[in-house]
VEXBA-724234 format. One record per residue (C-alpha): residue in three letters; x, y, z. Coordinates in nm, 2 decimals, always signed. Layout:
BEGIN
ALA,X,Y,Z
...
! end
This chain:
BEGIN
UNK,-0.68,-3.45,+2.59
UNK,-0.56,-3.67,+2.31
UNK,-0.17,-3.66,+2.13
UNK,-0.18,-3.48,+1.82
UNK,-0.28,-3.70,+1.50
UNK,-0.01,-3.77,+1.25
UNK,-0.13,-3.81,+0.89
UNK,+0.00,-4.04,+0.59
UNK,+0.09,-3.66,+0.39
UNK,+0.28,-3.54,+0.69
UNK,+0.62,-3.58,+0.52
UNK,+0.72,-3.27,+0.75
UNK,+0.76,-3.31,+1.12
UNK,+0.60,-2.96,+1.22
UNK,+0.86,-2.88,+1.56
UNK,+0.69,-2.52,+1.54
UNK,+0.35,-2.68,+1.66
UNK,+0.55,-2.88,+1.96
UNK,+0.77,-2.59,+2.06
UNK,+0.69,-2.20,+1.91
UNK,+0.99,-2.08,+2.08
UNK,+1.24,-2.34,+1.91
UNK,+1.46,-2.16,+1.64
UNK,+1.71,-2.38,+1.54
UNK,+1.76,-2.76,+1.53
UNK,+1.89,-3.03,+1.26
UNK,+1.70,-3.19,+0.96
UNK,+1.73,-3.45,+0.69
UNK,+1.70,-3.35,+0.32
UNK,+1.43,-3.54,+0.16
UNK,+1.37,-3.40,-0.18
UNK,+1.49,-3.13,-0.36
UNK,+1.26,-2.95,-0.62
UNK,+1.36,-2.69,-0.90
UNK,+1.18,-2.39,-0.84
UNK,+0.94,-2.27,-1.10
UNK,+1.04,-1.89,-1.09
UNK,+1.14,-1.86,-1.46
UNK,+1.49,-1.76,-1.36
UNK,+1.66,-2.07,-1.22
UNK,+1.77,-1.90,-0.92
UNK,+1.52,-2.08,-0.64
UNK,+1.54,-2.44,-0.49
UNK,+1.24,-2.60,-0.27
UNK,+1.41,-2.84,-0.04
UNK,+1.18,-3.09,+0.13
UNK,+1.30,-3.18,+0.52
UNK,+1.22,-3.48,+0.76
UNK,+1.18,-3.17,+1.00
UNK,+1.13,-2.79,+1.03
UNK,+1.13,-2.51,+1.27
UNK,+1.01,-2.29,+0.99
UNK,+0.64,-2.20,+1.01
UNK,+0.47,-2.20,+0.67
UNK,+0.25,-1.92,+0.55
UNK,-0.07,-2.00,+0.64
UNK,-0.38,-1.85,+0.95
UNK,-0.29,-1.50,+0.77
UNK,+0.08,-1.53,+0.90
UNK,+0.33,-1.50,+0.66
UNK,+0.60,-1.75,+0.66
UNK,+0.97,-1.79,+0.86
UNK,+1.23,-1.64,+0.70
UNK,+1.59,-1.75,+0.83
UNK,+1.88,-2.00,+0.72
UNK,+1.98,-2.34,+0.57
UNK,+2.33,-2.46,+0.70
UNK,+2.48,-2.75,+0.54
UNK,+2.70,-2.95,+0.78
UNK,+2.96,-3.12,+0.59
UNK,+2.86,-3.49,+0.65
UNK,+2.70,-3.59,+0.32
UNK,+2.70,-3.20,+0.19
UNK,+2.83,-2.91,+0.08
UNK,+3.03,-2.77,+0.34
UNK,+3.08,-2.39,+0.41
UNK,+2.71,-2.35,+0.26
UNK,+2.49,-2.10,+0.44
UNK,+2.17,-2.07,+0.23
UNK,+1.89,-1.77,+0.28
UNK,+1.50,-1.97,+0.29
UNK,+1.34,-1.71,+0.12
UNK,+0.96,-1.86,+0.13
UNK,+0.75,-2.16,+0.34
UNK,+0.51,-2.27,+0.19
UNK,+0.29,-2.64,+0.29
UNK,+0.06,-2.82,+0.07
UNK,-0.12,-3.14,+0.11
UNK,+0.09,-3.16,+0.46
UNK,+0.44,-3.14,+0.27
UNK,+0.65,-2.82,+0.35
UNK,+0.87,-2.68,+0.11
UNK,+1.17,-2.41,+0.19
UNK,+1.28,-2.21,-0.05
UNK,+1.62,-2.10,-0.04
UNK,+1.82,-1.87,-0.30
UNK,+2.07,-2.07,-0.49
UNK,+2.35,-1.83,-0.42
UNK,+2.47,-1.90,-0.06
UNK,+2.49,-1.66,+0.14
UNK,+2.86,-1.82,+0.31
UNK,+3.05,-1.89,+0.04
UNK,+2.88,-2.27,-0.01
UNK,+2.95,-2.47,-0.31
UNK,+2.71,-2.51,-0.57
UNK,+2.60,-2.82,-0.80
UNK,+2.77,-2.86,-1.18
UNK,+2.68,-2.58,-1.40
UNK,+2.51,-2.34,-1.08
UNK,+2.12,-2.43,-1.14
UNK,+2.11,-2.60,-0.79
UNK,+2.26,-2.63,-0.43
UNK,+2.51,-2.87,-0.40
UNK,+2.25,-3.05,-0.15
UNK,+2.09,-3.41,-0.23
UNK,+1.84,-3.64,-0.01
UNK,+1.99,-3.73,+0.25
UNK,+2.21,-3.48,+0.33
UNK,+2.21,-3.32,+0.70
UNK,+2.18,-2.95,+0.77
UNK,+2.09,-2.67,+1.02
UNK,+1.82,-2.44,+1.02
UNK,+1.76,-2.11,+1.20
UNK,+1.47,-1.86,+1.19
UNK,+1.49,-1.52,+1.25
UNK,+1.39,-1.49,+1.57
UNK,+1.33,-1.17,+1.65
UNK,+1.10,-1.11,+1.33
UNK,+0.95,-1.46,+1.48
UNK,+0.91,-1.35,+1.82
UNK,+0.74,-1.03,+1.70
UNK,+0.49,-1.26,+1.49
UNK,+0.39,-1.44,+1.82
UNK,+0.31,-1.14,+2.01
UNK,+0.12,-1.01,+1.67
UNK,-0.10,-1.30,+1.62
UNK,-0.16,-1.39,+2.01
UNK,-0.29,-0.98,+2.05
UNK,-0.50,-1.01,+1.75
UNK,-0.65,-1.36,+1.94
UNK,-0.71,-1.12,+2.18
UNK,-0.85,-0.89,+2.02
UNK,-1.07,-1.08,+1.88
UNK,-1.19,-1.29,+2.10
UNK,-1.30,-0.97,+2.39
UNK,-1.49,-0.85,+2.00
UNK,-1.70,-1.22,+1.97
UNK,-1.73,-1.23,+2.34
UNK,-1.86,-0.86,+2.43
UNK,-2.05,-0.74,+2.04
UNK,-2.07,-1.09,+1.89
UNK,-1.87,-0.98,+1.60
UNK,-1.67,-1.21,+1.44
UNK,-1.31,-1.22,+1.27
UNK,-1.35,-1.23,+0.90
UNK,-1.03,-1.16,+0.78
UNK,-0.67,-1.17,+0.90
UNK,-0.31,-1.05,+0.80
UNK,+0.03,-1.04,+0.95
UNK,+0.34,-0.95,+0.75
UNK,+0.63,-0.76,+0.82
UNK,+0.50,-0.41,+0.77
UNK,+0.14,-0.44,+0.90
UNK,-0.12,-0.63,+1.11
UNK,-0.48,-0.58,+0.99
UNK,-0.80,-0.75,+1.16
UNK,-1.14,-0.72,+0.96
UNK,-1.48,-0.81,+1.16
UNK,-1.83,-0.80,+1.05
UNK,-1.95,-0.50,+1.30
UNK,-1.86,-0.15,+1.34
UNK,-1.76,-0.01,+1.72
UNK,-1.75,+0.37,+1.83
UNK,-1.45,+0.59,+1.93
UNK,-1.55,+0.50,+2.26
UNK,-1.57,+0.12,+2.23
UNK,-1.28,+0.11,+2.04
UNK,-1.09,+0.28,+2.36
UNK,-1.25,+0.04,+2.61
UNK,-1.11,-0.26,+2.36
UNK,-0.75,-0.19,+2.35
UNK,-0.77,-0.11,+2.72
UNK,-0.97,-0.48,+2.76
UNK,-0.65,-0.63,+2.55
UNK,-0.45,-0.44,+2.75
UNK,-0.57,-0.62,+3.06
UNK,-0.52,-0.94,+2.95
UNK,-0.21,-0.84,+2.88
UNK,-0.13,-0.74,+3.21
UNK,-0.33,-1.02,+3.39
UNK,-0.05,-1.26,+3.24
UNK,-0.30,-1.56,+3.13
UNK,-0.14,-1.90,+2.99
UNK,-0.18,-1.93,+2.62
UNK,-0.26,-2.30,+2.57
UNK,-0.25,-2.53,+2.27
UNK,-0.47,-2.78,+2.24
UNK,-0.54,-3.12,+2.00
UNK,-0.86,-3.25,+2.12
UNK,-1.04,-3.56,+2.01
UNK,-1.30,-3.56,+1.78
UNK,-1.55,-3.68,+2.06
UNK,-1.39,-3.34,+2.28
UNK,-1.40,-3.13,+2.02
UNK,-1.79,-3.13,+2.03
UNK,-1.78,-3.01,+2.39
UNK,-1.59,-2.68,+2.26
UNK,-1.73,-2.37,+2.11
UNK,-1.43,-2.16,+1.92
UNK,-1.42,-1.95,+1.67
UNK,-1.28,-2.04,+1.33
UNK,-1.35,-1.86,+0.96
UNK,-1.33,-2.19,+0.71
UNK,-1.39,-2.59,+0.79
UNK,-1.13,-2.78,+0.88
UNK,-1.09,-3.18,+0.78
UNK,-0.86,-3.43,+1.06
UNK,-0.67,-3.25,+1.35
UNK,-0.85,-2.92,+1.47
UNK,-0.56,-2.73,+1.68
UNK,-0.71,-2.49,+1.96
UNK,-0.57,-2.20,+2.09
UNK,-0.66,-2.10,+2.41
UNK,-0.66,-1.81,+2.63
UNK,-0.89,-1.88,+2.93
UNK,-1.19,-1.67,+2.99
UNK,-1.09,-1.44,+2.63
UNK,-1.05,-1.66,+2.34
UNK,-1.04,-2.02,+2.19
UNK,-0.96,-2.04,+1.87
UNK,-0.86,-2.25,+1.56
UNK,-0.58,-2.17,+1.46
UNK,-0.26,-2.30,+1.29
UNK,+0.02,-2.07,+1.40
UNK,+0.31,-1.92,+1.69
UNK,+0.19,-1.77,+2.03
UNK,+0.33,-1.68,+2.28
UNK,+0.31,-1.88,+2.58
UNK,+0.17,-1.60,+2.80
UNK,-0.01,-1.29,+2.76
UNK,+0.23,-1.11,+2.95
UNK,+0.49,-1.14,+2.70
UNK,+0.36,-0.93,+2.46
UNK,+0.37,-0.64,+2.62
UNK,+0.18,-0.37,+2.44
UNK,-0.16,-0.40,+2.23
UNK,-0.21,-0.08,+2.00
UNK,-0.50,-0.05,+1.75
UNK,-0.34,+0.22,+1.54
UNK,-0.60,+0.29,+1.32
UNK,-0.96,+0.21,+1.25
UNK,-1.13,+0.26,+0.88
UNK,-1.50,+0.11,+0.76
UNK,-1.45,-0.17,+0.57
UNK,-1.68,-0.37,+0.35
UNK,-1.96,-0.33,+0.60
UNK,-1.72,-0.34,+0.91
UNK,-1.41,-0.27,+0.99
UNK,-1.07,-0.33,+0.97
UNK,-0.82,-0.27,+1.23
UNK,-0.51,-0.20,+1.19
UNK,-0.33,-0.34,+1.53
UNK,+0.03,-0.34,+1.64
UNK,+0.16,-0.58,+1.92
UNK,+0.48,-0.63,+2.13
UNK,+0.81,-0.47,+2.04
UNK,+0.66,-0.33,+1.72
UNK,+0.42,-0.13,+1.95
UNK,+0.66,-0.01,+2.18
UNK,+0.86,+0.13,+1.83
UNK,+0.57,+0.31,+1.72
UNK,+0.47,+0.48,+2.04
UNK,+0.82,+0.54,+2.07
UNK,+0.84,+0.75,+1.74
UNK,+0.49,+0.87,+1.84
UNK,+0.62,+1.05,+2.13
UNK,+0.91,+1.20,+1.95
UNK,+0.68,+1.34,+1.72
UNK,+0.46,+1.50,+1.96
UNK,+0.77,+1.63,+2.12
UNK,+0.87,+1.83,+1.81
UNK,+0.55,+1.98,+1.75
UNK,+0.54,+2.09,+2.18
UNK,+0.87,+2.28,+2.07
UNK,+0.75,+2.38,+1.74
UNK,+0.42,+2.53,+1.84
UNK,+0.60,+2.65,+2.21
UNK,+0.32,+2.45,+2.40
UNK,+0.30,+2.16,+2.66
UNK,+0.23,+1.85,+2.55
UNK,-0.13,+1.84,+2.62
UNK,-0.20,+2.17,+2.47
UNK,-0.08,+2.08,+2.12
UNK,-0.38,+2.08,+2.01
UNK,-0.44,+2.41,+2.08
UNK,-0.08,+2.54,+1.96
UNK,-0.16,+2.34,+1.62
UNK,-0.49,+2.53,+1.58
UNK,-0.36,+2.87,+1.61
UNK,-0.12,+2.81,+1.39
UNK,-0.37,+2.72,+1.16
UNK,-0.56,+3.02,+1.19
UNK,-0.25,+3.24,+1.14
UNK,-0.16,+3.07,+0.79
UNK,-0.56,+3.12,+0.76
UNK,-0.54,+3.50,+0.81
UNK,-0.20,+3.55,+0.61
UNK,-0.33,+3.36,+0.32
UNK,-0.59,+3.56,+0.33
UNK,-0.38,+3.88,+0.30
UNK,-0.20,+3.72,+0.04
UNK,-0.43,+3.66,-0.17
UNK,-0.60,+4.05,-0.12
UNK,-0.28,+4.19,-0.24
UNK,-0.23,+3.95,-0.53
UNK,-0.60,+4.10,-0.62
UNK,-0.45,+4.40,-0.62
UNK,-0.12,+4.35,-0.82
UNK,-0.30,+4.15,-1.02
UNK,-0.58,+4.43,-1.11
UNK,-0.32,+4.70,-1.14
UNK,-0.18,+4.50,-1.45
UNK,-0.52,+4.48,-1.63
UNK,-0.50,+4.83,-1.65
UNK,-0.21,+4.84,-1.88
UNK,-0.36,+4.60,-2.12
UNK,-0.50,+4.77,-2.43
UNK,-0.90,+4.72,-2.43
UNK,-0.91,+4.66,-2.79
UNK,-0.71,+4.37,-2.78
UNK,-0.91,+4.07,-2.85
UNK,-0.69,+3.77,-2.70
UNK,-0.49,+3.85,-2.38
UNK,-0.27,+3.56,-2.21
UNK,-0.11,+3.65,-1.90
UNK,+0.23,+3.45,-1.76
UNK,+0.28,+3.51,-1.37
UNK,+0.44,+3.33,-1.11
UNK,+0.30,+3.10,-0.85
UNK,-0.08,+3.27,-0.78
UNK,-0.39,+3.19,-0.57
UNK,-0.61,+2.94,-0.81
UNK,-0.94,+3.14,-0.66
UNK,-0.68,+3.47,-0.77
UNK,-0.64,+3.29,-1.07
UNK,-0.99,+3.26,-1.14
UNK,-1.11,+3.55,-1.07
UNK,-0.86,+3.75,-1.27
UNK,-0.95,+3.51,-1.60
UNK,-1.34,+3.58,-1.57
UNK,-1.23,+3.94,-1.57
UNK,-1.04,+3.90,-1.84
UNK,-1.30,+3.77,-2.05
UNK,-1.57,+4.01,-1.95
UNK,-1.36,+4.25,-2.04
UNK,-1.21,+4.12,-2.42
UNK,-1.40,+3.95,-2.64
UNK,-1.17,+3.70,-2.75
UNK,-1.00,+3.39,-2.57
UNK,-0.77,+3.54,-2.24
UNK,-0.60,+3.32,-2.02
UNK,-0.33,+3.31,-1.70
UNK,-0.08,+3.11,-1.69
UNK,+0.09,+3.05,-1.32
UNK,+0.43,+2.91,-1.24
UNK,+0.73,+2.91,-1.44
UNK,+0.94,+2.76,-1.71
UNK,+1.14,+2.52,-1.54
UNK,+0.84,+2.36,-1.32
UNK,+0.56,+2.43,-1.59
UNK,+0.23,+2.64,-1.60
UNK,-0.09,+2.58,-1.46
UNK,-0.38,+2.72,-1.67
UNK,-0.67,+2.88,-1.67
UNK,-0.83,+3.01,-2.04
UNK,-1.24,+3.14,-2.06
UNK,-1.43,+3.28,-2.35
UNK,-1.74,+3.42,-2.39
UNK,-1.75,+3.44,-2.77
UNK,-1.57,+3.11,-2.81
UNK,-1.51,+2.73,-2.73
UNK,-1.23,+2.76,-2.49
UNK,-1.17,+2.34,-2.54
UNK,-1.01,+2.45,-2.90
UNK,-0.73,+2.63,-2.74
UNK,-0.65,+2.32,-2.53
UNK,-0.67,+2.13,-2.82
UNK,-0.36,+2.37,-2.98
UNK,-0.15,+2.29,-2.61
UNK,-0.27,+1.95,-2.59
UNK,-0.17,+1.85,-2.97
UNK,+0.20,+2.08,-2.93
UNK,+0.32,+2.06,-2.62
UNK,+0.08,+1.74,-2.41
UNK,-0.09,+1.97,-2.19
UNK,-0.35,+1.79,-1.98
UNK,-0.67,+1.89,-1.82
UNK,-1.03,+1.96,-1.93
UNK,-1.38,+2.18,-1.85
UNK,-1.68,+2.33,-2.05
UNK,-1.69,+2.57,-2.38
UNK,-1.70,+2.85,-2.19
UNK,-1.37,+2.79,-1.93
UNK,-1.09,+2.48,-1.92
UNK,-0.84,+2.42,-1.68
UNK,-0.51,+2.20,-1.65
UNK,-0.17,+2.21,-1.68
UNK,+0.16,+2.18,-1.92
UNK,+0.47,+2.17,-1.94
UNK,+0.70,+2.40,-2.14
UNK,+0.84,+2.81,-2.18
UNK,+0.63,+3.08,-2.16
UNK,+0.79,+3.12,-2.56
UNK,+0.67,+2.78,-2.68
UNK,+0.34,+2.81,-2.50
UNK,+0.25,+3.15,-2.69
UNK,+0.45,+3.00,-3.02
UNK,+0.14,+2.73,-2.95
UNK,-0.16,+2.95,-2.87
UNK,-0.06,+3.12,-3.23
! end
């Protein structure tokens, strides 16, 4: 196996690539570059060396510290690095121009009192790096049992803060889905070295690994024997036993596919953590055992099932009782009542309507949280009295000549001053 190739562009001396659990260590300033963020406010500093990983492989970027260290630069200055970024095989960091320690700034406050060839100390966030290295080296996982087992392949990749999603060109059951994170979880368990790799090109034609786009000089491999090899730019753990926990969470179709969403490592022992409060509460709300939730969850919705039901048959009957004490002769009748039943609702406006031979409407809810509305005619457009809410008081909604339905805001006194 060769040494890794250095390239005439690689400004950047990658120490993320040599050692993914290295979080600190001490670089030279090489450039520093305005920020183009139409506020002023950001600085790209360009370093002989970096433990920062750059965005890139789906990952997002480091996010940590820049420290200067008094020989050569601004003392006292701790500065956040916002942003990694790599292009042409230069890395830039960005870092807010207000430090975070108190760290002296350049003449007039558009830069960091930092110039080439200044000294400093950078530091990731660990633990949000650690949790990307169990993240990315499940999905590899992941993926790799998918190509090996269904042939599917790994079309699309994202790891952030708040979410891990794997896309693939082939759609699995329940039931393989199950036998998947179990498979993960296996390798997990199983402990397997996770190996990095910078074959030659002459070795590189004896591999076969997976890898979505072309890539020109240095291919990196990632390696898990006998589950995945991979190309792939990013932080992995060094075994599989150190992530600890593989958790698809959810599954949806997807562009032909499917997309996964996955959690890995301390981020999947969090969410089966809350998980299991949650199905704690609802054992003690519906006064069942854990595995008969289920059960408890659908009585209860049966009961609210059957007492909606009885709801609704007395507001029938209140509701009826009312249209007795409405003159028949009256041509236009709009009624105000609280909260109702929409199928109530309805119901009570088609009687309304077979019954006068004017516009009648109902109008549920109140003045301080608004109306929702219901108006039918048989003799009339019903759109026109809309029009008269929409035009006075910005009522929305829509529906044929013969019944409309939406909503507005307002008093039952303005509404009526409107339907005038």
């Amino acid at each position: 196996m060769s040494d890794k190739k250095q390239t005439a562009c690689d400004l950047t001396r990658k120490l993320y690539e040599e050692d993914a659990y290295l979080s600190r260590c001490e670089a030279k300033v090489l450039e520093i570059r305005k920020s183009d963020d139409g506020k002023g406010s950001l600085t790209e500093v360009i370093l002989d060396r970096t433990v920062f990983f750059p965005e890139g492989g789906g990952q997002s970027p480091d996010r940590g510290w820049l420290m200067t260290s008094g020989n050569g630069a601004a003392e006292g200055g701790v500065y956040e690095v916002t942003d990694v970024q790599i292009a042409d095989g230069v890395i830039s960091h960005t870092i807010a121009i207000n430090p975070v320690g108190g760290g002296v700034l350049a003449s007039g406050g558009n830069a960091p009192a930092l110039k080439p060839g200044d000294t400093v100390m950078l530091q990731i966030d660990w633990e949000r790096r650690f949790s990307f290295m169990q993240n990315h080296t499940g999905e590899h996982i992941l993926s790799g049992l998918m190509h090996n087992k269904y042939g599917f392949d790994n079309i699309g990749f994202h790891l952030s803060d708040n979410s891990v999603t794997l896309d693939i060109n082939g759609q699995l059951d329940e039931e393989q889905i199950l036998q998947l994170e179990w498979d993960a979880n296996e390798v997990v368990y199983r402990n397997i070295p996770v190996e990095i790799l910078y074959p030659s090109d002459e070795e590189l034609t004896q591999y076969t690994y997976r890898s979505k786009i072309e890539i020109e000089g240095q291919v990196r491999l990632v390696r898990i024997p006998d589950v995945d090899l991979c190309a792939c730019c990013a932080t992995h753990v060094h075994r599989t036993g150190e992530i600890g926990l593989v958790k698809i969470v959810r599954v949806l179709k997807f562009n032909g596919g499917m997309r996964l969403f996955i959690s890995c490592g301390r981020r999947a022992f969090e969410l089966v953590q809350r998980h299991q409060q949650r199905v704690e509460e609802v054992s003690h709300l519906t006064n069942r055992s854990q595995d008969e939730i289920g059960d408890g969850v659908r009585h209860l919705l049966d009961e609210i099932g059957r007492l909606k039901q009885k709801n609704r048959e007395l507001e029938y009957k209140a509701a009826f009782l009312r249209l007795e004490t409405i003159p028949s002769d009256l041509k236009d009748v709009f009624l105000f009542v609280g909260e109702m039943d929409t199928i109530v609702q309805r119901n009570l406006v088609n009687r309304l309507a077979e019954e006068h031979e004017g516009v009648c409407g109902v109008f549920s809810g109140s003045d301080e949280t608004g109306y929702r509305y219901i108006i039918a005619s048989r003799t009339q457009d019903s759109r026109e009295t809309q029009k008269k809410l929409r035009e006075k008081l910005g009522a929305k909604g829509g529906g044929k000549p013969e019944m409309i339905q939406g909503s507005v805001s307002g008093t039952k006194e303005s509404i009526e001053r409107a339907l005038s």
